[in-house]
C-alpha positions as CSV (number, residue, x, y, z in Angstrom):
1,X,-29.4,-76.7,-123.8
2,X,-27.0,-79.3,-124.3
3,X,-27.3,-82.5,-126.6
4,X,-26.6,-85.4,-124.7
5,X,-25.6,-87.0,-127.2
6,X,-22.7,-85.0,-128.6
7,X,-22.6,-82.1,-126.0
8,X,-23.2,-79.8,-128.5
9,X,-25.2,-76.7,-127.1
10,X,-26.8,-75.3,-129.9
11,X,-30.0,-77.1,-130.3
12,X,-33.6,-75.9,-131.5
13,X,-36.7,-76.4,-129.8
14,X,-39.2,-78.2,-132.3
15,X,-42.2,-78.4,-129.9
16,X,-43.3,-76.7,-126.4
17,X,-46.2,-78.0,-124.9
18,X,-47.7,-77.8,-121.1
19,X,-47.1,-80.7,-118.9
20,X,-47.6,-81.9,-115.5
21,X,-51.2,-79.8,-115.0
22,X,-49.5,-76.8,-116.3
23,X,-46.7,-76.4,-113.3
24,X,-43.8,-77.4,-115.9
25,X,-43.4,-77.0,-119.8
26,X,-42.4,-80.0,-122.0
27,X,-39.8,-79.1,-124.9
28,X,-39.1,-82.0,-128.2
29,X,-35.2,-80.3,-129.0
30,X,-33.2,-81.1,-132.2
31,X,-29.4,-81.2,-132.3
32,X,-28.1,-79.0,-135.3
33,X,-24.8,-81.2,-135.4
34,X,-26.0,-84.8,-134.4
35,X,-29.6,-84.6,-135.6
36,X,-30.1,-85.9,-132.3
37,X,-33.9,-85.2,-130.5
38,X,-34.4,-85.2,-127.2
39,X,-36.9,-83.8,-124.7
40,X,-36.6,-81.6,-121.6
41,X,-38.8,-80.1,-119.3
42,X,-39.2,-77.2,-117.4
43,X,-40.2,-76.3,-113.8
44,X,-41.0,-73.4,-112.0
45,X,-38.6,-73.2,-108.9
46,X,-39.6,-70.3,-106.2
47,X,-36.8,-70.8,-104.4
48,X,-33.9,-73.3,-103.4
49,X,-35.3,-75.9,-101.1
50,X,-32.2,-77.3,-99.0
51,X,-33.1,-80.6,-97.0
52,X,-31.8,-81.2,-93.2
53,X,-31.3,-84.4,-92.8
54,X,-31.9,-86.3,-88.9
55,X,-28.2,-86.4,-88.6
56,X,-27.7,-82.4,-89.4
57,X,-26.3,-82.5,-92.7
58,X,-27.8,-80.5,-95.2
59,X,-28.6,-81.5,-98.8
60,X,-29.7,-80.0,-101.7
61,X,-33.8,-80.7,-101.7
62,X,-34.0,-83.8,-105.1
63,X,-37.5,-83.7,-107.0
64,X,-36.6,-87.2,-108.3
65,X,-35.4,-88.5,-105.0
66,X,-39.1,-88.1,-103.8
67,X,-40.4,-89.3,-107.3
68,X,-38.4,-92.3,-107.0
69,X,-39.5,-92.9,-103.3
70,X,-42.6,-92.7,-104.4
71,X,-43.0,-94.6,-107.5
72,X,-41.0,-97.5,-105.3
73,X,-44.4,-97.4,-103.1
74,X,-46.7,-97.2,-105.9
75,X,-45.2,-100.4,-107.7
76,X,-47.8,-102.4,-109.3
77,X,-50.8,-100.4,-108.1
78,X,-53.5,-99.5,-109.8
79,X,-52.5,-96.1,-109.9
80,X,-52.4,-93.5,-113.0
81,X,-48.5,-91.9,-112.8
82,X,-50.2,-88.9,-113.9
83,X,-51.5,-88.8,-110.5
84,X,-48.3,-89.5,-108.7
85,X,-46.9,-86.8,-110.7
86,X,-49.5,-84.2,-109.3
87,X,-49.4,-85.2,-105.9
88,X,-45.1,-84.7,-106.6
89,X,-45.6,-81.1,-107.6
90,X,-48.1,-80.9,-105.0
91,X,-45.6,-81.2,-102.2
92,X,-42.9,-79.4,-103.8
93,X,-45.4,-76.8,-104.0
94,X,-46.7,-76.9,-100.3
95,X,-42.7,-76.9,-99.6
96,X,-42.1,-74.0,-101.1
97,X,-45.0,-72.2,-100.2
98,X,-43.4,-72.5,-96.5
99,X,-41.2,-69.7,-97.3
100,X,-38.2,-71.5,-95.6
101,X,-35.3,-72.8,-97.5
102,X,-34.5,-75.3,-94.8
103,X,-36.9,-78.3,-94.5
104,X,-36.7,-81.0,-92.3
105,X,-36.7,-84.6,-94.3
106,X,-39.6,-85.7,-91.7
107,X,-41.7,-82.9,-92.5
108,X,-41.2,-84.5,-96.2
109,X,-41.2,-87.8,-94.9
110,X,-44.3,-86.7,-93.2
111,X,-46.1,-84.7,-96.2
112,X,-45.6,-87.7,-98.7
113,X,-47.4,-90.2,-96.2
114,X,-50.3,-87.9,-96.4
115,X,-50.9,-87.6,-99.7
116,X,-50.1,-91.6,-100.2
117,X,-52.9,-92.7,-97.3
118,X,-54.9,-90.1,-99.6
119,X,-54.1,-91.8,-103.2
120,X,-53.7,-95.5,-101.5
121,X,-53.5,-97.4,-98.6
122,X,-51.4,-99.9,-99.7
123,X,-49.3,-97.4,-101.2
124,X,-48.7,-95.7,-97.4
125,X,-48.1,-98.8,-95.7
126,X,-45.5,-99.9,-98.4
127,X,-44.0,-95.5,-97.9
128,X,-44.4,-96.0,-93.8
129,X,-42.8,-99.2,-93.2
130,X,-39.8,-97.6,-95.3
131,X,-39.9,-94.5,-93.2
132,X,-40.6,-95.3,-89.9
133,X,-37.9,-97.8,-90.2
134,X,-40.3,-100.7,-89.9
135,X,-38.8,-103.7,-87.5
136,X,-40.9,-106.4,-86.6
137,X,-44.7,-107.2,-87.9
138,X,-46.0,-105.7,-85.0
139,X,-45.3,-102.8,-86.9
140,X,-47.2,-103.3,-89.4
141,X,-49.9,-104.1,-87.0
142,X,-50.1,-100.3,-85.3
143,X,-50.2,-98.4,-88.6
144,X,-53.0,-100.1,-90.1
145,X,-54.8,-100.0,-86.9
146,X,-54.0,-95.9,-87.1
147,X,-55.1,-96.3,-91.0
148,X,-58.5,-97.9,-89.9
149,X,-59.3,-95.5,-87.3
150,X,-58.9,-92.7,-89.5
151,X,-61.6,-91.1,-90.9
152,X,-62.0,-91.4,-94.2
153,X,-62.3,-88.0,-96.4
């Protein structure tokens, strides 16, 4: 792994510990030339995930692109980021457990709405009016009618 701090590429792992409900490891590294420390983690990838966007380019799938998304929606909630960070792998795991390398960003799009009407209304509305391209308040208006007619779980 290289120190990004000096770029050198021999470093030592100090400390390895599960993170993330066990679906990635967490590693404390020490530069041998900088003295630099530094963590990294890592994930379990199945496969390549390649996204197809709604104007037919393809781009490589971004865990942190969905994070970010997500965290944006989140935003001063009352909501542990341990949690966000589950229902993150959760997707990527429900993605990949597809068995196609091509996904479709609404089916994303689409999965991460779920999971935020699950963890938080406000949440969803704040994902959905992003999404759906959100234009006037009427807007507004139809998905939290759909959000009170839906049962809760």
């Amino acid at each position: 792994m290289r120190c990004p701090f000096c770029g050198c590429e021999d470093t030592q792992v100090k400390d390895s510990r599960s993170a993330e409900d066990g679906s990635s490891i967490r590693r404390r590294r020490l530069c041998s030339a900088c003295a630099g420390r530094f963590t990294t983690f890592e994930r379990v990838q199945l496969r390549e995930l390649v996204v197809l966007k709604s104007s037919g380019r393809k781009v490589p799938f971004d865990r942190d692109k969905l994070m970010r998304s997500i965290s944006i929606a989140t935003r001063k909630r009352n909501i542990d980021p341990e949690r966000v960070e589950q229902m993150v792998s959760g997707i990527i795991r429900r993605l990949e457990a597809t068995g196609e390398s091509e996904i479709a960003s609404s089916e994303i799009g689409e999965m991460a709405m779920k999971a935020l009407a699950m963890l938080d209304d406000v949440a969803f509305v704040r994902y959905a009016s992003v999404y759906k391209n959100f234009r006037e308040a009427k807007d507004f208006g139809k998905i939290l009618d759909a959000l009170a007619e839906a049962p809760p779980d």
